[in-house]
C-alpha positions in Angstrom: 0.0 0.0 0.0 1.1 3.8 -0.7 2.8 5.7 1.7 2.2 9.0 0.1 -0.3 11.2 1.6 -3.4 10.9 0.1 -5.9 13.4 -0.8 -9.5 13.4 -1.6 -10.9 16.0 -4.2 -14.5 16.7 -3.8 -15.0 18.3 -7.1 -18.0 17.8 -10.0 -16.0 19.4 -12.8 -13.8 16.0 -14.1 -11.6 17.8 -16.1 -10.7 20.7 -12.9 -10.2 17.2 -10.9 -7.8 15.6 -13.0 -5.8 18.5 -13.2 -5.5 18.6 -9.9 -4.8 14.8 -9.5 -1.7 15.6 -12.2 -0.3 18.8 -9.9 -0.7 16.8 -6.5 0.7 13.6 -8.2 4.0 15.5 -9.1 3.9 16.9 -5.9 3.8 12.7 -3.8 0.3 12.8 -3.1 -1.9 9.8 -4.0 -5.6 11.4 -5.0 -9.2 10.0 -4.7 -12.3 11.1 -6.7 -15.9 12.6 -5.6 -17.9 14.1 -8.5 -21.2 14.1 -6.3 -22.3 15.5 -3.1 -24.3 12.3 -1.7 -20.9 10.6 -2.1 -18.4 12.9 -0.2 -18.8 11.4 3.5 -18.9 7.9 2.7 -15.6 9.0 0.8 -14.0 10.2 3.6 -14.9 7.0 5.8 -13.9 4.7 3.2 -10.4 6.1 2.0 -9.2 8.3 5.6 -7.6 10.7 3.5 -4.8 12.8 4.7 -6.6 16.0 4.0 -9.7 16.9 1.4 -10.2 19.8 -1.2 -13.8 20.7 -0.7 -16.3 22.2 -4.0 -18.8 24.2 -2.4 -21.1 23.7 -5.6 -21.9 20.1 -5.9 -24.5 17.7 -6.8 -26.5 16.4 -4.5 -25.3 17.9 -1.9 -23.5 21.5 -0.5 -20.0 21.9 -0.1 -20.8 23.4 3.8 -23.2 20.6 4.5 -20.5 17.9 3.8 -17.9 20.0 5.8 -20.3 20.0 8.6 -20.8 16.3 8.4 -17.5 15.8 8.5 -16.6 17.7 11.3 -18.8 15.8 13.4 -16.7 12.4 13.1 -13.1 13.8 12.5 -10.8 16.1 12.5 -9.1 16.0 8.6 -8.0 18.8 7.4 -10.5 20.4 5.1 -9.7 23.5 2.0 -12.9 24.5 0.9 -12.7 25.2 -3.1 -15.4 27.7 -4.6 -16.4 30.5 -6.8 -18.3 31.7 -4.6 -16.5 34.5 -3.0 -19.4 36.5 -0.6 -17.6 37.0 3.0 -20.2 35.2 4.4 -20.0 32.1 2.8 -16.5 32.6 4.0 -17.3 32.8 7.4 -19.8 29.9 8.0 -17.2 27.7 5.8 -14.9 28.6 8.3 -16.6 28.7 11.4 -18.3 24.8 10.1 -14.4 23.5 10.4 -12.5 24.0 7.5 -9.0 24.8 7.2 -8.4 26.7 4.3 -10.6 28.3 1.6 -9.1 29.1 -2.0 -11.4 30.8 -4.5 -12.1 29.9 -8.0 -9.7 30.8 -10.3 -7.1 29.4 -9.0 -3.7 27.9 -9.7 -3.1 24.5 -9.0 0.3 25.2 -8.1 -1.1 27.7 -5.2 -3.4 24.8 -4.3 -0.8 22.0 -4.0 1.0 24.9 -1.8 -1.9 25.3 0.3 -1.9 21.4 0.5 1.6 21.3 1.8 0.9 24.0 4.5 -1.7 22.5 5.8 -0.8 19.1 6.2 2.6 20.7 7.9 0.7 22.5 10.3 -1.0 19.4 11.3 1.8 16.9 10.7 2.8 16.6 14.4 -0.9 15.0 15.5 -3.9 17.5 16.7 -2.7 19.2 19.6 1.0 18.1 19.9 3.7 20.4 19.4 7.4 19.1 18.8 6.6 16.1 21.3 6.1 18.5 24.5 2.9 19.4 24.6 0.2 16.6 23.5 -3.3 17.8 23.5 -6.3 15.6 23.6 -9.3 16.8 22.9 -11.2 13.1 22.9 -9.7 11.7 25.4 -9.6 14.9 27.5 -6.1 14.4 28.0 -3.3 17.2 28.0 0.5 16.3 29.3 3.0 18.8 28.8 7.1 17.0 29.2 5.4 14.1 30.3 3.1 15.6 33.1 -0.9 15.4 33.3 -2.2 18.5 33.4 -5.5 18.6 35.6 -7.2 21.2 33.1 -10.8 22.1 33.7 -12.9 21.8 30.4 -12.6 25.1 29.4 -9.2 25.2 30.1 -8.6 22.0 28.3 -10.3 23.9 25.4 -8.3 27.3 25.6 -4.9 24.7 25.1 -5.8 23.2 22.3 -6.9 26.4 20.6 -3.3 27.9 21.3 -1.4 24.6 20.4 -3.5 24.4 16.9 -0.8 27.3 15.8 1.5 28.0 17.6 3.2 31.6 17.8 -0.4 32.9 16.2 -2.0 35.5 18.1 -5.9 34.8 19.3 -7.8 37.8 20.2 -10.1 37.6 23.2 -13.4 37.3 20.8 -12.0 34.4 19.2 -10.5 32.4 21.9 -14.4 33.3 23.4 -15.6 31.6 20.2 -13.9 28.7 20.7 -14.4 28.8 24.6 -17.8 28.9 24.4 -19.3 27.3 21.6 -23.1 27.4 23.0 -22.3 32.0 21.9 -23.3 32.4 25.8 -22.7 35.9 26.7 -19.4 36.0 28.8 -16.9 38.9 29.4 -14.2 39.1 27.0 -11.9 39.6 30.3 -12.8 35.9 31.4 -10.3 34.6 29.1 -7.4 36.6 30.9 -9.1 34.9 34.2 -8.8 31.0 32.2 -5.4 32.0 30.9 -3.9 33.3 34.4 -5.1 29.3 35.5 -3.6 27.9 32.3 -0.4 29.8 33.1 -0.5 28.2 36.7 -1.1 24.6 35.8 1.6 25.0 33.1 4.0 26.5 34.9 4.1 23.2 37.7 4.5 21.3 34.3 7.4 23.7 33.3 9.3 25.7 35.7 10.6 29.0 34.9 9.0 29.0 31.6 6.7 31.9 29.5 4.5 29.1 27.1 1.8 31.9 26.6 2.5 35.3 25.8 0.2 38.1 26.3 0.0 40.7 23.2 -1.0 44.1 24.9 -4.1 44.8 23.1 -4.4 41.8 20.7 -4.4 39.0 22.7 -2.6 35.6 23.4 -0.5 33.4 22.1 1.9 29.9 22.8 5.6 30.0 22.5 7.0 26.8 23.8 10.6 25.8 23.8 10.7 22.8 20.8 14.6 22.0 22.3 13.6 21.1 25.6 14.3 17.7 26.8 11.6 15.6 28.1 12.5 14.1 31.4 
């Protein structure tokens, strides 16, 4: 069996498809084929793809429905691929899970790109950053150098945000977002309350270390030491 990375394109237009096959084939990724909406989830069951490029505009079935679906039973990385380019069909692609979103023209070169960054971002597992950190959303599980850390669930929640991208700054409404899912309304200053805790917890796990960074007036973000050895 292929140890190439395999993609799945979710895409009605054969001849877009194949070109796209060609430019991620030259590129060492394997491809499989959805023309139809009704298709796409059973797809991504059957083949566990690596990542999937995402039509908004299918048959059968919406782009954003499928992503939704999707995003209920796993955690692939998903690039929507559409023409259509209204900000709020960005945003609710977005918000439903995916990773990416890549308008209509585009080159397949920038897509294989898009691809590669991607699939590097996530290449370390969800959650785990340079074998420190490990972040377990499922399992509700986070060690940092070894060490449980006894994380409430909001707290568990506010880690993994951070450890999805490292050195990215999250302002206060989005790490709310993410917080609190069910939109309750909450004080954007709550966060600096979970993130004073998070800082404490981490801290027992790691001495004499700054792993998230305040950004007067912007926000937060991780830093963590990737050379650090793991006792």
């Amino acid at each position: 069996m292929s140890t190439d990375p395999c993609v799945l394109i979710v895409e009605d237009e054969p001849k877009l498809a194949q070109l796209l096959v060609d430019y991620l084939a030259r590129a060492g990724y394997r491809s499989e084929c959805v023309g139809n909406g009704r298709d796409a989830v059973d797809a991504v069951r059957r083949h566990e793809p690596d990542i999937i490029l995402l039509d908004l505009m299918l048959p059968g079935r919406d782009g954003l429905s499928i992503c939704r679906d999707v995003r209920a039973f796993s955690e692939i990385p998903i690039i929507i691929l559409t023409a259509r380019v209204e900000e709020i069909d960005r945003l609710l692609g977005l918000e439903l899970g995916a990773d990416d979103y890549i308008c209509k023209p585009y080159s397949p070169r920038e897509v294989v790109a898009r691809v590669k960054a991607v699939l590097r971002r996530v290449s370390t597992a969800p959650g785990k950053l340079s074998g420190r950190l490990v972040v377990d959303e499922t399992r509700f599980l986070a060690t940092l150098d070894g060490h449980t850390l006894d994380l409430t669930p909001v707290e568990l929640r506010l880690l993994a945000t951070l450890a999805s991208e490292p050195g990215r700054i999250f302002s206060r409404d989005r790490l709310l977002d993410r917080l609190y899912p069910d939109r309750r309304v909450v004080l954007d200053r709550t966060v600096d309350s979970h993130v004073k805790n998070l800082r404490r917890k981490l801290a027992d796990a790691a001495p004499g270390e700054d792993i998230i960074r305040s950004i007067y007036g912007v926000g937060y973000k991780l830093e963590l030491q990737r050379d650090k050895a793991t006792p």
